[in-house]
N, C-alpha and C positions, 0 to 999 in steps of 0.2 A: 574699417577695422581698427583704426589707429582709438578711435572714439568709443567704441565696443570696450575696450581692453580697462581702460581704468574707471569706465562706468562697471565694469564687473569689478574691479577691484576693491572701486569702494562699495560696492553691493556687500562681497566677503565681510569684508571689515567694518562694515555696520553689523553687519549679521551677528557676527564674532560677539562683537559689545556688547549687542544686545542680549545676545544668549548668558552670556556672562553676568550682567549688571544691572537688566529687567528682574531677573528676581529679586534683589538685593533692596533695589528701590521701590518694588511693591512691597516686599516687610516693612521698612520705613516708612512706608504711604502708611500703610493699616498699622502703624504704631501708634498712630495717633488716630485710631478710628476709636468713636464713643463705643460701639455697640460691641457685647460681649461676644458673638460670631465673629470669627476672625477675619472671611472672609465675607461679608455683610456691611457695607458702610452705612455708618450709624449717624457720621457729623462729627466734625472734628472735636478734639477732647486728650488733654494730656493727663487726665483721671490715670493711666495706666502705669504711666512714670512712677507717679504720687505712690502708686499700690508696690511699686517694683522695690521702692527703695524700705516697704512696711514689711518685704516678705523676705524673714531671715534665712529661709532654706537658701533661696537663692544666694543672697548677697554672704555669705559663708561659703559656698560652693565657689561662687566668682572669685573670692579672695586666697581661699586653698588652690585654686586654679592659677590664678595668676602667683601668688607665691613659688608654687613647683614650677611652673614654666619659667620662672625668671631665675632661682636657683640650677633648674636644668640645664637652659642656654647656656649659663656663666661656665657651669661644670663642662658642658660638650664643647665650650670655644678652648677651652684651658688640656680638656684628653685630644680634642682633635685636632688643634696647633700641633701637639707637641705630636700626634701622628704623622702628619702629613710633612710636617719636616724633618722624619725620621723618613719618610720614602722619599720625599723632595730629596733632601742633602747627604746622605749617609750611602747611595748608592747601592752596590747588589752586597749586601751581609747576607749571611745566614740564618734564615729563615724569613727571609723577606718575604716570600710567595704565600707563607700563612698567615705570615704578618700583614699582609695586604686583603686577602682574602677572609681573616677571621673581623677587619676594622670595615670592611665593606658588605661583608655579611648582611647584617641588617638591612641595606637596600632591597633586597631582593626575597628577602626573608619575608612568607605572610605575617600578619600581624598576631593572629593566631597562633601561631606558632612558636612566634616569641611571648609575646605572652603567658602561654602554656608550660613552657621552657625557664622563663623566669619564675613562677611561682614553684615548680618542683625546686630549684633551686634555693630558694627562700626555705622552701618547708624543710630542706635537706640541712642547711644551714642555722637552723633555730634550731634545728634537734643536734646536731653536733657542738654548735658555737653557741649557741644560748643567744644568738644574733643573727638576723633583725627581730623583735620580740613582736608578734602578729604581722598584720599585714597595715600600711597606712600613707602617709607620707613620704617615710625613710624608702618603701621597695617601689612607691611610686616613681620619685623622683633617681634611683637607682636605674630601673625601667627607661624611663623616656631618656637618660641621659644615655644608655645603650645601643638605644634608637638614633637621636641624634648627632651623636657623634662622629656616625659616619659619615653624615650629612657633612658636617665641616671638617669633616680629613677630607674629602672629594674636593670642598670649595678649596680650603687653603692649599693642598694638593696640587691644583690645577694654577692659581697663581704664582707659587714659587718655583715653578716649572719653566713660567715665563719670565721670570727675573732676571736683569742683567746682573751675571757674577762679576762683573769687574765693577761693581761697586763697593761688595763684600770685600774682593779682592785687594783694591786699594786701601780698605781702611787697615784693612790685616800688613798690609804693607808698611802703612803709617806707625805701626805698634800696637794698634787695636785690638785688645782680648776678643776672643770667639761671644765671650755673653755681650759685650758692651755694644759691639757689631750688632748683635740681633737687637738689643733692646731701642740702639736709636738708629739704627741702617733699614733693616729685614723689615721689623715690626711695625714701623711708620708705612712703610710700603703698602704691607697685606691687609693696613687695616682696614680697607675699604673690605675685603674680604673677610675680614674677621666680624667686622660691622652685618655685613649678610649673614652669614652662619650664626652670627647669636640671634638675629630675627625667625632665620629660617628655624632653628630650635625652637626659641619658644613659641612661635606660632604654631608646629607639630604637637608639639606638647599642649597648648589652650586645647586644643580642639582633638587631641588621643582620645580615644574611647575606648577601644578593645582592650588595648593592654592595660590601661587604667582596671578596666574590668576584675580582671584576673587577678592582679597585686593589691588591688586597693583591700579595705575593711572596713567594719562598722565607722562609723564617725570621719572617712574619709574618702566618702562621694564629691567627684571633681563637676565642676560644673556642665560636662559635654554628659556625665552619667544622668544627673537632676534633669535634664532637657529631656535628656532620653526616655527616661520613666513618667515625664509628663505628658511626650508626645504619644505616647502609646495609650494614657487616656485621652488624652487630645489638647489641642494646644491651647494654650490660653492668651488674652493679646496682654499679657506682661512681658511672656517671652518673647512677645519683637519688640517689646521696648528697651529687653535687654540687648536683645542682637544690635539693633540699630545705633545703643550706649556705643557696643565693642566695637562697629564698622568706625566707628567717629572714633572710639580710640587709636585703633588699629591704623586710620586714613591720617591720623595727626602723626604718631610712629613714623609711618612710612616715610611722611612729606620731611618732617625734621630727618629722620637719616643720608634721605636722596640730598637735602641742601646740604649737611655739614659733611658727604662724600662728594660731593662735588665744587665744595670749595676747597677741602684736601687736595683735589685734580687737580685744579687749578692750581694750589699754591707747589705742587710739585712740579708740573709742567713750566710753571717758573721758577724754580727754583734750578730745574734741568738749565732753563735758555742760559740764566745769569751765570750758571759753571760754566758752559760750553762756549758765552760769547769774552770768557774770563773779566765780569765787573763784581 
């Protein structure tokens, strides 16, 4: 029985992987397939790269995509700090329960729906305010910042929750203004937190479809929209050679954030021993 147990276990957990990251690496396998069938191997061939970087639709679409995503995150790490340490540190005020409620909204909210909800909002707003003038980049990036913002009021939320106050505490002690406290106390803390929540944004936002849908406009189709309109007449093997580009973006991202979050740890975890062994 004892030998049962973690032959199941890692039974699970190949399973898991594989379900997960056999797709991934057969788009990659067939990015480099010659043959114009995507699922047809033809013989290797990076013919499709060469084609990837010739076809302006796309690489316009990639670059409006990644623009608003990396605009969006910066915007949802900056509204949803300042949320979540408005329920973190401020305690029970007035009107906490809708102010929690309307900042976590969007979790559980279809997409649909918000979507729907933003563009009446847009159109309501161009006929009153003469702002935003159509639909494009401006109610895209409005949109996903709405989305994810909740995202990192939950993450930093949930960290400054677990924070020792006596460290706020002593600096306030020492003479320490409340901003000067958060900018080199709080904020060195959460950043590993804050570091996930601008990933977790803009990775929501690369890859938003529905709400993009509804807010976007002519001349401001994002790139998960371009996929979309091709995959419905069918795919062509450029598109996994874009995909395969963005997983190696995406895998580089991730590796450099995980090192410079955990040599942060590190240098906090000693930075704790050296206080507490007082050198």
């Amino acid at each position: 029985m004892s030998r049962r147990v973690p032959v199941f276990r890692l039974s699970v957990l190949v399973f898991g992987f594989a379900f997960l990251y056999v797709p991934i690496l057969s788009l990659i396998f067939y990015s480099f397939n010659k043959s114009r069938l995507v699922t047809v191997w033809g013989g290797f061939s990076t013919e499709w790269y060469g084609k990837l970087f010739q076809n302006d639709q796309i690489l316009n679409a990639a670059w409006l995509s990644l623009k608003i995503a990396a605009i969006n995150a910066t915007g949802a790490v900056i509204l949803g700090t300042l949320a979540g340490l408005a329920l973190a540190r401020f305690g029970k005020f007035s009107g906490r329960t809708l102010f929690s409620g309307m900042t976590t909204a969007p979790l559980v909210m279809p997409e649909v729906i918000t979507g729907l909800s933003l563009l009446v909002l847009f159109v309501a707003m161009e006929q009153i305010f003469g702002w935003p003038q159509g639909r494009g980049v401006t109610t895209i990036t409005i949109a996903h910042m709405t989305l994810t913002m909740a995202y990192v009021t939950v993450i930093v939320q949930s960290r400054l929750s677990t924070l020792d106050d006596s460290l706020e505490e002593a600096a306030m002690d020492l003479g320490a203004r409340p901003a000067k406290i958060f900018f080199l106390i709080t904020l060195p803390i959460i950043a590993p937190a804050l570091v996930s929540g601008w990933l977790l944004a803009f990775t929501i936002s690369l890859d938003d479809l529905v709400i993009a849908s509804f807010v976007s406009g002519p001349g401001s189709s994002t790139l998960p929209m371009v996929i979309f309109s091709k995959v419905r007449l069918g795919v062509s093997p450029d598109i996994n050679a874009l995909a395969s580009i963005m997983v190696l973006l995406v895998t580089i991202g991730v590796v450099i954030a995980g090192i410079l979050m955990q040599r942060q740890e590190k240098r906090r975890q000693r930075d704790m021993q050296m206080a507490a062994t007082g050198k």
